[in-house]
N, C-alpha and C positions, 0 to 999 in steps of 0.2 A: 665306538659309541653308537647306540641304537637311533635311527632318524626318528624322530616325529611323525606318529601316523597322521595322518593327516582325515581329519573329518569332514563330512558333508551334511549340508544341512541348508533348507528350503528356507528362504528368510523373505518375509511379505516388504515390497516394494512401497508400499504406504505407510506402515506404524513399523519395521524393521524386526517384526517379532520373530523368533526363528522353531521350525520346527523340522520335527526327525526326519517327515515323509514327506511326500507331495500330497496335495488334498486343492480341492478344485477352492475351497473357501478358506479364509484366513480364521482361525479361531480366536481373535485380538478382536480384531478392529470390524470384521464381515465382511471384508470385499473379497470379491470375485476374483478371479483370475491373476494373481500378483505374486502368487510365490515364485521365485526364482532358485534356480539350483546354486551353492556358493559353495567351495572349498576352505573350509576354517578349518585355524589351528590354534593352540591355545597360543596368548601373548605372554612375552617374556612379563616376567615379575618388576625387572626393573623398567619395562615400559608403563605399568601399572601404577608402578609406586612415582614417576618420576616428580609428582609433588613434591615428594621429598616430606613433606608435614607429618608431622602426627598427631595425632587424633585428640585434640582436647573439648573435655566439656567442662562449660561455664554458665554461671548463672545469667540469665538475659540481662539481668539488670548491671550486673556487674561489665559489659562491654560497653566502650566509649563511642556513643556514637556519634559520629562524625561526618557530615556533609563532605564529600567529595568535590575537590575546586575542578571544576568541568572543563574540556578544553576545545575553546573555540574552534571549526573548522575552518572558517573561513565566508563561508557562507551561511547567510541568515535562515535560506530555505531549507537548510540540510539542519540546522541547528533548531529549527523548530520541530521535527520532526525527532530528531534524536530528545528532546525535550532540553533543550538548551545547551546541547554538546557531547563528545565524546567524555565517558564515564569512565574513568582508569580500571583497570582490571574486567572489565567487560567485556565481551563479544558479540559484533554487531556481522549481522548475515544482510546483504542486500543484493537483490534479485532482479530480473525484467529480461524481456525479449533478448534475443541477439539485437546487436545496434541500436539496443534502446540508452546508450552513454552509459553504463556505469563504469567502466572502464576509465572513460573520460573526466569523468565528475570524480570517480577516487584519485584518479592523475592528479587534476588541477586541484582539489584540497592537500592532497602530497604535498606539491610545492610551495602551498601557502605554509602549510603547515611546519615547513622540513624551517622555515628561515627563523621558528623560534622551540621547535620540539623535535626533539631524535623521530627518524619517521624513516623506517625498512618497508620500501616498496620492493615483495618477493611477485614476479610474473613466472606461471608455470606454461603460459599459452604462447606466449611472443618470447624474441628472443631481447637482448638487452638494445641492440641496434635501432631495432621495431621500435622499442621504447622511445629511445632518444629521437628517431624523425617523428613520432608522432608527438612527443612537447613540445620539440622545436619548430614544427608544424601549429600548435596551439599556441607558443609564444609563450612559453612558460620560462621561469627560473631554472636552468639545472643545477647550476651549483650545491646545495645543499643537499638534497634528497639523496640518500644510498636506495640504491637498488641490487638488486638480487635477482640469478634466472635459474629456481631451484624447485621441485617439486619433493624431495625426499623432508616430510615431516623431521624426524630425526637433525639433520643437515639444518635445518631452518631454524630450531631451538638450539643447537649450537651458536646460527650468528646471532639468535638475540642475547645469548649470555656475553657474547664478545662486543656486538656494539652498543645494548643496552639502552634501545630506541624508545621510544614513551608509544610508537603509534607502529602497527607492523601491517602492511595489508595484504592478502595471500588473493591472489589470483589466477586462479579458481579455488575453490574447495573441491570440484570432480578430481580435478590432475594429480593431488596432493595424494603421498603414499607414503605406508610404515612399513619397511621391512620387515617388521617383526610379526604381518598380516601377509597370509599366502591368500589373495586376491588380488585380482586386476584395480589397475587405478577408474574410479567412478563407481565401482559395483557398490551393492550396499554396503557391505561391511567395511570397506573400505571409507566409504564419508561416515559413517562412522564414527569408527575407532579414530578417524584424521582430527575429525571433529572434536570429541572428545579428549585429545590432548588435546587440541591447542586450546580446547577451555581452561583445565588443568594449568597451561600455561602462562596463560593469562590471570588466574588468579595469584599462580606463586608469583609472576613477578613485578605483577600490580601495571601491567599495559594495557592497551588497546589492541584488538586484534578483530579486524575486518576481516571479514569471508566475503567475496566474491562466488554466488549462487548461481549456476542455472536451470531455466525452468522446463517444465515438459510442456508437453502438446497440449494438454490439460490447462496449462497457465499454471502451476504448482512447483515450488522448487523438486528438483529432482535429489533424488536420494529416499532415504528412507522418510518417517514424516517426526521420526524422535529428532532430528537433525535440530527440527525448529524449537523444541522444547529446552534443547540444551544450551541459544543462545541468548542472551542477556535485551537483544533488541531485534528484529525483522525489519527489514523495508522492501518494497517491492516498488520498482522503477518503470510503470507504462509509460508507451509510447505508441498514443491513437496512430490507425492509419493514416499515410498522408497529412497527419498535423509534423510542425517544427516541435509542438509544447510534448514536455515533458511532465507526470505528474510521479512524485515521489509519497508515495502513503506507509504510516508505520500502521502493523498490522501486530504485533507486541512491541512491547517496551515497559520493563521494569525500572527505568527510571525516568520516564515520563507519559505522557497520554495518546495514549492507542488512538489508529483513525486520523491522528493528524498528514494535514498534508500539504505538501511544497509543491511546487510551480517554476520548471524551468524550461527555459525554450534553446533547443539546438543552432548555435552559428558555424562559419565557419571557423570560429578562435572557440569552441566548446560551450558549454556551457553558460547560459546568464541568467538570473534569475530576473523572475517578475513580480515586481513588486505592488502592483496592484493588479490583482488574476479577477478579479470583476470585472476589469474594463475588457479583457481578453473575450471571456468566455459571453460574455454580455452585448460580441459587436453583432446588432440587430441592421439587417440590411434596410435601405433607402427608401422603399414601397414598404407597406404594413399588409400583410397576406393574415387570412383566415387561420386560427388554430396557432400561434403565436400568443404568449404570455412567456413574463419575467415571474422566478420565483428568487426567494435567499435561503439556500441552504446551509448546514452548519460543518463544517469541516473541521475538527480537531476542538482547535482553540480561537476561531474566529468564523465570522460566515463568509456565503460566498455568494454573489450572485449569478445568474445562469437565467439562461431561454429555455424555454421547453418549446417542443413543437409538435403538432399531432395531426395527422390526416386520417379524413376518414372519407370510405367510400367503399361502394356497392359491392357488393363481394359477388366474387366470377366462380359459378359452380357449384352455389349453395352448402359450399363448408368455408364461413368468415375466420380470416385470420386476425389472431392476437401480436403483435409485434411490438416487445419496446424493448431499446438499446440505450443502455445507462441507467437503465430502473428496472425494478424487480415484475416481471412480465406475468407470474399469477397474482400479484399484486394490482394489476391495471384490469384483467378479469373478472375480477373480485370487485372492483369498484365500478365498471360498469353494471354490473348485477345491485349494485345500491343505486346507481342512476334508475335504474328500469324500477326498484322496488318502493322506491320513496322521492321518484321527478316523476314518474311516468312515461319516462324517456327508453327506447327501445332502440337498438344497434344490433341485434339479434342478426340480422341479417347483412351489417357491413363489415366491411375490413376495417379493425382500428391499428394505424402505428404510432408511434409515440419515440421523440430521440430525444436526450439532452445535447444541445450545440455545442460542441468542443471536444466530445469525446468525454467529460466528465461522467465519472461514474454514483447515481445519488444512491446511498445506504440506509438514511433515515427517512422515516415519515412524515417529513412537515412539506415535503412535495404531491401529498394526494390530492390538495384540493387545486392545486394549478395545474396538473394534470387534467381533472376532468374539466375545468372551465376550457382548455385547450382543446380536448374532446370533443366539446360542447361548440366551441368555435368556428370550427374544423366541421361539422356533422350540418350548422345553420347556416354555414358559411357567411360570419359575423368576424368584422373585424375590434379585437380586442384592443381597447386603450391601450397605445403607448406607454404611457404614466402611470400605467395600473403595477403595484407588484401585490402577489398572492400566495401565501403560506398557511398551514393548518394540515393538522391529521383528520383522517376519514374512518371512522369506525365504522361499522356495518348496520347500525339502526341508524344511519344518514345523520349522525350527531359531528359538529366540527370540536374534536379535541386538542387541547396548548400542545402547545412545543416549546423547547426550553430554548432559554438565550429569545424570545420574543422581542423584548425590548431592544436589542443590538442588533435585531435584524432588521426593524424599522430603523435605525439608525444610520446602518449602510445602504440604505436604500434610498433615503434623503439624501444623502449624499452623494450620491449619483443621479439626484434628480428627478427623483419619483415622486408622482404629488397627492397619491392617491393609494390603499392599502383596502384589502380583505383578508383577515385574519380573526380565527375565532374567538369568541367572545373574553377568552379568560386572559387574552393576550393582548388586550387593549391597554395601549398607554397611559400611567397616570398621570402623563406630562404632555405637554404637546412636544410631539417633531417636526420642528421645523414649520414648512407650510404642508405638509402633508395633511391630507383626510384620509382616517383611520374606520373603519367600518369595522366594528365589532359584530360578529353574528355565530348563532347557534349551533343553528343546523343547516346542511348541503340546500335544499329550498329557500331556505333565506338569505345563503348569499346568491343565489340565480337572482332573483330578486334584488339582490343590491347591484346587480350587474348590470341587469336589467334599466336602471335607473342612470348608469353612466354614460 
């Protein structure tokens, strides 16, 4: 019988799209330098077919649809994030640094999980041994949990048919490999095709199926970037320098709200969650220093509050540098240049930085106006109230514009004690909070001006 020739073909390391030749740019996606050489062969038929399904079409109206009963992790921070739990027949990818715990945090939901749902923990990086002293090291359950130390795709869909687990978690998705793919395990085609059954998988047999991701140098899961398209939910698991806290952020999610995000801190027994991540990220030191403000930002499905802090000073060599860490850095740019166009304030010549405390990372824009008051702090070397928290978007005609969720953010803020608000005008409360004083204002001059007055 004639071997299979075997074909080669350039396949782009970011969107996985494959082409004949080499060429310096990807004709997909436009990036530079990503094609890689790969050795493909066609896949057998029945790796193709192993849904097993055939193909029916129905009228939309005509399918039942049905809420799926969602299955608790264990954890409240992982479950909000997932949008209120593991979704049957889904595939969930979760990502972050080496040593950033996912490893850990899928462990200990394992065991919670394994004592009322079938739950196949497959490790293709450790061996089975490995496994056991590091739960027995975290003080976990073992009795329940099946584990497995198998990287052959193929192999792994067999023991789901045989022990018919509800929850299956594969660690890694790089290790994992189809015979029926003449590639190395991690290349692209290989995550892949891996990838893509175990989707297949999961929907024929209506489980859960965890991927364990790792990332590149870039911060981007590795493999090609359809990987992410084809799973059901993403999460990505940082782990600031030198902090204990963990932050868990879903970055898709088809059955729940993107952007949310969980709060766990590293012990020696793994993982704990933090149940109020305000008081965390909010511990203001003993002395009140210049360029110091509280803002609440919005994280998922609740806010959150956070320091910002910003120095500013004389720039060495007449090229001032821009620097912020946890916020979008031509973003802060930009808003200096509305300081200079409508305060009359000029920084042309200093170095501005700017950090949020804790490692958090802000996405939205209801932190431009406590940025520049910190700015602003930081440049007169004025000490900002305590008791002041500061929220509102910054347009570029110096107009302060709402942000959503206003009301709940004055709300967490009261709550932790804050007695005093600037927030723009369309975000003023129709109720009182609490004993809070609420300053509703326009535009970036008017609230200097109410700052001014504290």
């Amino acid at each position: 019988m004639a071997k299979s020739k075997t074909k080669t073909a350039y396949v782009c390391d970011d969107c996985g799209a494959e082409h004949s030749k080499w060429q310096g740019q990807c004709g997909t996606c436009s990036a530079w330098n990503t094609l890689s050489r790969v050795n493909v062969t066609p896949v057998a038929s029945a790796a193709l077919g192993y849904a097993g399904v055939t193909a029916e079409v129905k009228k939309l109206g005509d399918i039942e649809a049905v809420e799926a009963q969602r299955i608790r992790s264990g954890f409240t921070e992982l479950d909000r994030v997932l949008g209120g739990g593991f979704v049957p027949g889904s595939v969930v990818l979760i990502g972050g640094d080496p040593g950033a715990g996912k490893s850990t945090l899928l462990l200990q939901a394992s065991t919670a999980l394994a004592a009322n749902q079938g739950v196949l923990y497959v490790t293709g990086e450790e061996s089975l041994q490995q496994l056991a002293l590091r739960a027995q090291r975290l003080q976990l359950p073992m009795d329940g949990l099946s584990v497995a130390a198998e990287t052959r795709a193929e192999v792994i869909a067999k023991l789901v048919e045989t022990q018919r687990p509800k929850i299956v978690i594969l660690d890694s998705i790089q290790v994992m490999q189809m015979e029926s793919v003449d590639s190395t395990p991690g290349s692209v085609t290989q995550v892949r095709e891996t990838a893509s059954f175990f989707t297949r998988l999961a929907k024929q047999q209506d489980i859960v199926i965890v991927l364990v991701g790792h990332i590149t140098k870039e911060g981007s899961i590795a493999g090609p970037k359809v990987l992410e398209h084809m799973i059901d939910c993403f999460m990505m698991l940082d782990s600031p320098a030198g902090s204990r806290y963990r932050t868990l952020r879903g970055h898709k999610n088809r059955f729940g709200a993107v952007n949310e995000l969980g709060i766990f801190a590293m012990t020696d027994l793994g993982m704990k969650e933090v149940a109020n991540p305000s008081a965390i990220f909010l511990q203001r030191g003993d002395v009140d220093s210049p360029g110091s403000i509280a803002t609440v930002t919005w994280e998922g499905t609740r806010p959150l509050l956070v320091e910002l802090q910003a120095l500013v000073d004389d720039a060495a060599g007449g090229h001032p540098k821009r620097v912020a860490v946890g916020l979008d850095q031509q973003r802060l740019a930009m808003h200096l240049a509305v300081l200079h166009r409508h305060c009359g304030i000029a920084l042309s010549d200093q170095d501005v930085f700017a950090n949020v405390v804790g490692g958090v990372r802000i996405t939205e824009t209801g932190a431009d106006l406590a940025l520049l008051l910190a700015v602003l702090g930081s440049f007169r070397d004025r000490v900002l109230p305590r008791e002041l928290i500061v929220f509102g978007e910054l347009g570029l005609t110096g107009e302060l514009r709402p942000v959503a969720n206003g009301q709940e953010r004055l709300r967490e803020a009261a709550k932790h004690g804050f007695k005093a608000a600037i927030v723009p005008f369309a975000n003023r409360p129709k109720e009182p909070v609490g004993s809070m004083t609420v300053h509703g204002v326009k535009t970036l001059p008017a609230a200097l001006e109410v700052l001014q007055s504290l």
